[in-house]
C-alpha positions as CSV (number, residue, x, y, z in Angstrom):
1,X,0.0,0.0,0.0
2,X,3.0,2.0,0.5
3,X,4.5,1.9,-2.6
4,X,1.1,2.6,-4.0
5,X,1.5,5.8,-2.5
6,X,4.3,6.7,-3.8
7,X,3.2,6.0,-6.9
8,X,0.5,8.4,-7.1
9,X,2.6,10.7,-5.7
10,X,5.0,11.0,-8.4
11,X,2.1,10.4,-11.0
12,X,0.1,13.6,-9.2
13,X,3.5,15.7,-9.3
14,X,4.5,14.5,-12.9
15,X,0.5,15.8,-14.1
16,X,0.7,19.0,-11.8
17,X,3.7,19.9,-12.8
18,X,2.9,19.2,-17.2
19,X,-0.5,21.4,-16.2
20,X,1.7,23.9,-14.6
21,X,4.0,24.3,-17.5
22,X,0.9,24.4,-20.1
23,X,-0.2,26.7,-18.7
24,X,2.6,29.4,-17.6
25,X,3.2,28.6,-21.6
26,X,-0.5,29.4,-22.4
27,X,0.1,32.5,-20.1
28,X,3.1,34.0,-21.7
29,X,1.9,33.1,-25.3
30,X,-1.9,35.4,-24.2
31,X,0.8,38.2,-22.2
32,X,2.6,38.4,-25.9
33,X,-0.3,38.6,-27.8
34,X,-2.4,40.4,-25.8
35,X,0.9,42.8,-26.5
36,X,0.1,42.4,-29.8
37,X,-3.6,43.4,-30.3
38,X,-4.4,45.9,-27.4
39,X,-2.4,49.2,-27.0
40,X,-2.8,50.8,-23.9
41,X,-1.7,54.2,-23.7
């Protein structure tokens, strides 16, 4: 039961960390595109 643990450990941090780089990735792409289309002034 142990080692089950562990195992979805690692498999929760594997899948939090992929959604955390999607979506500092999506963030940056909409920060450089919202560069893009809206001018503030």
């Amino acid at each position: 039961m142990r080692r089950s643990v562990r195992e979805a450990t690692i498999g929760f941090s594997l899948l939090a960390a992929l959604v955390a780089g999607l979506g500092l990735w999506f963030w940056l792409s909409g920060v450089v595109f919202g560069q893009k289309t809206w001018s503030f002034r």
